[in-house]
C-alpha positions in Angstrom: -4.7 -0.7 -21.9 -2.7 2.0 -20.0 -4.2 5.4 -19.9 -1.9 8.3 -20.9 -4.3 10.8 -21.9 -8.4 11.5 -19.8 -8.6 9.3 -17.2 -12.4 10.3 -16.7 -13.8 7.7 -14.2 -16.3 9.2 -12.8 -19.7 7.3 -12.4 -22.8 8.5 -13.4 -24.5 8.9 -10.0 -21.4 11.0 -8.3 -20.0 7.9 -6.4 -16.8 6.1 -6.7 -14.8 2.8 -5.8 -11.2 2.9 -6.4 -8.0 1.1 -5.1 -5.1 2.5 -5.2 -2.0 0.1 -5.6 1.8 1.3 -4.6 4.7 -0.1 -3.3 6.4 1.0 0.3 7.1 4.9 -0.1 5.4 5.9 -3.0 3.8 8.8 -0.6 0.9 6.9 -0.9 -0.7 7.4 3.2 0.1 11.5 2.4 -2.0 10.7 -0.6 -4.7 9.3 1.4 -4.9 12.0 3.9 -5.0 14.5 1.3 -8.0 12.5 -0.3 -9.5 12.2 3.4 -11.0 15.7 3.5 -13.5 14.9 0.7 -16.8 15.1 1.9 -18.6 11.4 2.3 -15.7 9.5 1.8 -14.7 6.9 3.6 -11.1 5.2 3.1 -9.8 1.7 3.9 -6.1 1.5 4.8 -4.1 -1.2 3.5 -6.7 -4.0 4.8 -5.1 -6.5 2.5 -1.6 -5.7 4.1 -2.5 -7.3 7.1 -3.7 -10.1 5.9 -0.7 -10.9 4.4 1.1 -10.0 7.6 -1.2 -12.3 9.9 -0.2 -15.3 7.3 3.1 -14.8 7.3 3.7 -14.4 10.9 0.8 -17.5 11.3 3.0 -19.9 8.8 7.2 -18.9 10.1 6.6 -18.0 13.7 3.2 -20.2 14.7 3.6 -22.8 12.2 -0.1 -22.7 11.6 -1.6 -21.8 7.3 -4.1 -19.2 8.1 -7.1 -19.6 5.0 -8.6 -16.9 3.4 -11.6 -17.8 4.6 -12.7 -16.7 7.9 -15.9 -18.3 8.1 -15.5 -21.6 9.2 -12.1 -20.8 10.8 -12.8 -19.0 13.3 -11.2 -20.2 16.1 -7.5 -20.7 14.2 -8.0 -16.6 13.7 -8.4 -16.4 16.7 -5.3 -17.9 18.1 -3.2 -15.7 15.4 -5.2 -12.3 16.6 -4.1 -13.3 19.6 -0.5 -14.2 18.9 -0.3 -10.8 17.0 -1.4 -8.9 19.8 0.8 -10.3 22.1 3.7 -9.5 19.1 3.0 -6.1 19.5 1.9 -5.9 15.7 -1.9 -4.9 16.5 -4.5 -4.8 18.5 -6.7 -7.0 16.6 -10.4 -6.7 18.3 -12.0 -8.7 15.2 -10.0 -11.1 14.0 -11.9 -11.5 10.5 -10.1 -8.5 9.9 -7.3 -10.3 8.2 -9.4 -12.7 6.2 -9.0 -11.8 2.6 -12.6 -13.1 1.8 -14.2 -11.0 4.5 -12.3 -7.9 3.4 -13.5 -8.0 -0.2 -17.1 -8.5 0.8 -17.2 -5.6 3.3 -15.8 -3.6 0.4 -18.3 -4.6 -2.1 -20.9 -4.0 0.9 -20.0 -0.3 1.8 -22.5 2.3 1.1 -20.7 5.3 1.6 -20.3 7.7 -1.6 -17.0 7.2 -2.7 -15.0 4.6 -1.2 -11.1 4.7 -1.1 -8.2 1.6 -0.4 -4.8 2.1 -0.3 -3.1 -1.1 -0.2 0.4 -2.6 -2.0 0.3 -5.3 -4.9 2.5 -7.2 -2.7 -0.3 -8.1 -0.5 -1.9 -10.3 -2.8 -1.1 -13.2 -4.8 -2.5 -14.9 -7.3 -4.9 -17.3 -5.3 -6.1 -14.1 -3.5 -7.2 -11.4 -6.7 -10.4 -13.8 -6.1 -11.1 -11.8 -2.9 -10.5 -8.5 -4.8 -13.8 -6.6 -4.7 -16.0 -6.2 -7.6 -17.3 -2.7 -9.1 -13.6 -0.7 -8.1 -11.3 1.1 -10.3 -7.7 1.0 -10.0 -5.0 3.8 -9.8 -1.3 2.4 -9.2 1.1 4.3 -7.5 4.9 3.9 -8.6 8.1 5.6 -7.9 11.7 5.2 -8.8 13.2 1.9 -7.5 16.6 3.3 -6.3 14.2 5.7 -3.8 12.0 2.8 -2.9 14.5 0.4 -1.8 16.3 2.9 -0.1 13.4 4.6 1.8 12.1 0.7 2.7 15.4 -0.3 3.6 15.7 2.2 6.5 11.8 1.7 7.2 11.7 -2.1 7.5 15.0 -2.6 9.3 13.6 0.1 12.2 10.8 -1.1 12.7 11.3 -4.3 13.0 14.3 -3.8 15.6 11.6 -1.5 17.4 9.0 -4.6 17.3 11.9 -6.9 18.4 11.0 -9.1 15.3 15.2 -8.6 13.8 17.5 -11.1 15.8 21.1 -12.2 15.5 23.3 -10.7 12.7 20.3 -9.2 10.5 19.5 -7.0 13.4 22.8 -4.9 12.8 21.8 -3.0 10.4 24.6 -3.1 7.7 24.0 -7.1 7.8 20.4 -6.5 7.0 19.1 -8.0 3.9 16.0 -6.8 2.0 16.6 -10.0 -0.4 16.8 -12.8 3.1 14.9 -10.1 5.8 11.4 -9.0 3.8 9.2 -11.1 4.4 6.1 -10.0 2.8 6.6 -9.8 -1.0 5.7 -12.8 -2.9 8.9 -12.9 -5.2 11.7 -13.4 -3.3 14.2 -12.6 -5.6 15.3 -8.8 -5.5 12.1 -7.8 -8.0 9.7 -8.6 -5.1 8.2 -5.3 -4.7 7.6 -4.1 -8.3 7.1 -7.7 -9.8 3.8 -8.1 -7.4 2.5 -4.4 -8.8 3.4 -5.1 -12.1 1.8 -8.4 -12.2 -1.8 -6.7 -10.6 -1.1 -3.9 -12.6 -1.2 -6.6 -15.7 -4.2 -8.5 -14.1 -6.5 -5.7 -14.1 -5.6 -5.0 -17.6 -6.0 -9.0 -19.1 -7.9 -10.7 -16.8 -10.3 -7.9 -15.6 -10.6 -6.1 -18.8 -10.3 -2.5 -17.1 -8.0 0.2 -18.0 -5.6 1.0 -15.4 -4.2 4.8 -14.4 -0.6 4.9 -13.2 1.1 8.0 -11.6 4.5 8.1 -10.9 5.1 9.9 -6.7 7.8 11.9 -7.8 5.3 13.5 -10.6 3.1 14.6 -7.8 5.6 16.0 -5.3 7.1 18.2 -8.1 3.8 19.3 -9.3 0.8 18.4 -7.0 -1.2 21.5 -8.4 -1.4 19.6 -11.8 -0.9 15.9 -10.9 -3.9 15.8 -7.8 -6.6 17.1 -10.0 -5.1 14.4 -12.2 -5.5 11.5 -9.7 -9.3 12.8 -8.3 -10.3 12.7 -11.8 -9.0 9.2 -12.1 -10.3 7.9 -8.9 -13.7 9.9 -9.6 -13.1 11.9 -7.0 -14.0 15.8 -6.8 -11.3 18.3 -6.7 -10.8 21.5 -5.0 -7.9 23.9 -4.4 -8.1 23.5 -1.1 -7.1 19.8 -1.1 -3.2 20.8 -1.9 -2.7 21.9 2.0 -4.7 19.8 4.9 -4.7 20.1 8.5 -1.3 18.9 9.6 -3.0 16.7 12.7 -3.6 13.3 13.2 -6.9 13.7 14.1 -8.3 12.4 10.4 -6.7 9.4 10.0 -9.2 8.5 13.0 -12.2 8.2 10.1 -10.0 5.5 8.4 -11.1 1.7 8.8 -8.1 -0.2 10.1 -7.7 -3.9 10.7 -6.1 -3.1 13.9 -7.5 0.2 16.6 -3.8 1.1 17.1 -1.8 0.1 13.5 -1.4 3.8 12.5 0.0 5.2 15.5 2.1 1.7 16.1 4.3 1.6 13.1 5.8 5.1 13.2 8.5 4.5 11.3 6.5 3.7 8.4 3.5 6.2 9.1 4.6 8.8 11.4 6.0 11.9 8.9 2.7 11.1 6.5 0.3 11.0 9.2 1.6 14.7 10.3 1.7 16.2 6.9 -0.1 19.2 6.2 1.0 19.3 2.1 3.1 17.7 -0.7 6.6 18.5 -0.9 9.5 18.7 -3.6 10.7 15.1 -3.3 14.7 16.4 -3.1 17.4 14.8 -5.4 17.9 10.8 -6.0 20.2 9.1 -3.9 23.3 8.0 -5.0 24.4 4.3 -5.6 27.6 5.0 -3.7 25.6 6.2 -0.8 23.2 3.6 -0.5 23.3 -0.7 1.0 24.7 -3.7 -1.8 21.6 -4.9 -1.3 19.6 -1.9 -2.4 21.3 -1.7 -5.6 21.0 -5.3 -5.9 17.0 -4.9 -5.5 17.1 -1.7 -7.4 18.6 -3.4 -10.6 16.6 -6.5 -10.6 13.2 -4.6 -10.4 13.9 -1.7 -13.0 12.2 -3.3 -16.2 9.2 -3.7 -13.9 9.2 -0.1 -12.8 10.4 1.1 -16.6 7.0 -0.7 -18.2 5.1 1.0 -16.2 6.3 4.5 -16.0 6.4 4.6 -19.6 2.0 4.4 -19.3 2.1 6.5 -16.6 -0.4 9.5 -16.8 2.7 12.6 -17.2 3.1 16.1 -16.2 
């Protein structure tokens, strides 16, 4: 069941556990600096992202299937911590930091009054909702695919040339493929993205048995003064006025727990514009299809009944 209407969530003793869900550029880590400057709060970014980076590198670069399990395991975490670090994809001081299983029990473990993830429903797959913490509510984030794609497209393909992880042909940039060249989502056809939220999305409703909120980015950027109140009352959060402008620094997103001391400041081209926001803005016009790479119509196309489910249940303007 898909809430359209109050999205009350608050509990009854004034504290809260919510995930929110997205795909790549859904304004999700503004979102989460926004939310940052509530008092007692403490937010977990994307933890599950990394451990779906860790296994993926671990399994096509190392040749090595990293478990969900830490416990028991240590030593082959450490060898991919290591091999990460050395990759220039984190400094990874405590490598059960990308154990599925040890990331779901420090969740259910945290004490802090509300408690706030921001992770993608690529991240985990079907074997791994297991490891999803009990006791949380969940908030997805969507946006239109054309945007996505496009906004990913330029994201990915940077960064990865900047981590020296592109080589050959898919590191010229009009032979890049987001079909052959992302690695991370578990459909590899061009749905990836949006089938992996869509299928949490339809967990939480028919295997968990919880209603799920869904708020649509572009909602928020072209009306945050309605929309934010809209998404604190889902997540249980409180809301104040002075939550639509924040100090434009970096400084907060020192308070968030990482999986790696340096992630935020590493992948810039992901992170950097978010991280020195100060407010939500107008989200500009759509781009074009004649402006934009084959394969990001191609993606775009493919993962549009996904996206079209869901924005018909999301929470509106």
């Amino acid at each position: 069941m898909a809430a359209s209407g109050n999205t009350g969530a608050s509990s009854t003793d004034g504290t809260s556990r919510t995930i929110i869900w997205g795909v790549p550029r859904t304004v999700s880590t503004a979102l989460i600096k926004c939310l940052s400057f509530i008092e007692d709060i403490q937010v977990w970014f994307e933890p599950y992202t990394y451990c779906r980076v860790a296994q993926v590198h671990a399994e096509q670069l190392m040749g090595v299937d990293l478990p969900n399990e830490y416990e028991g395991n240590e030593e082959v975490y450490r060898r991919v911590a290591d091999y990460l670090r050395e990759q220039r994809l984190g400094n990874i001081t405590k490598p059960e930091n990308i154990s599925y299983a040890f990331i779901g029990r420090q969740l259910e473990a945290s004490t802090s009054r509300h408690v706030l993830v921001k992770d993608f429903g690529l991240t985990v797959n079907e074997e791994q909702r297991q490891f999803i913490p009990k006791g949380f509510k969940h908030i997805f984030l969507i946006r239109h695919p054309l945007r996505v794609f496009a906004s990913t497209r330029k994201s990915i393909f940077n960064q990865l040339v900047a981590s020296g992880l592109l080589t050959g042909e898919a590191a010229v940039e009009e032979n890049f493929n987001l079909d052959r060249d992302y690695k991370y989502a578990n459909d590899p056809t061009g749905a990836m993205i949006f089938k992996d939220l869509y299928d949490m999305w339809k967990y939480v409703q028919c295997e968990l048995g919880q209603e799920t909120v869904v708020f649509d980015s572009d909602d928020l950027l072209s009306n945050p003064s309605e929309m934010l109140p809209k998404i604190c009352e889902a997540a249980g959060l409180p809301y104040d006025e002075s939550l639509l402008k924040w100090d434009a620094s970096s400084e907060v997103t020192k308070t968030w727990v990482v999986y790696a001391d340096d992630i935020v400041d590493m992948f810039v081209h992901f992170y950097d514009i978010a991280i020195k926001s100060s407010e939500f803005l107008d989200p500009g016009r759509m781009p074009s299809r004649d402006e934009v790479w084959p394969d990001v119509i191609r993606c775009t196309e493919t993962a549009m009944r996904y996206f079209e489910e869901m924005y018909e249940n999301r929470v509106k303007i």
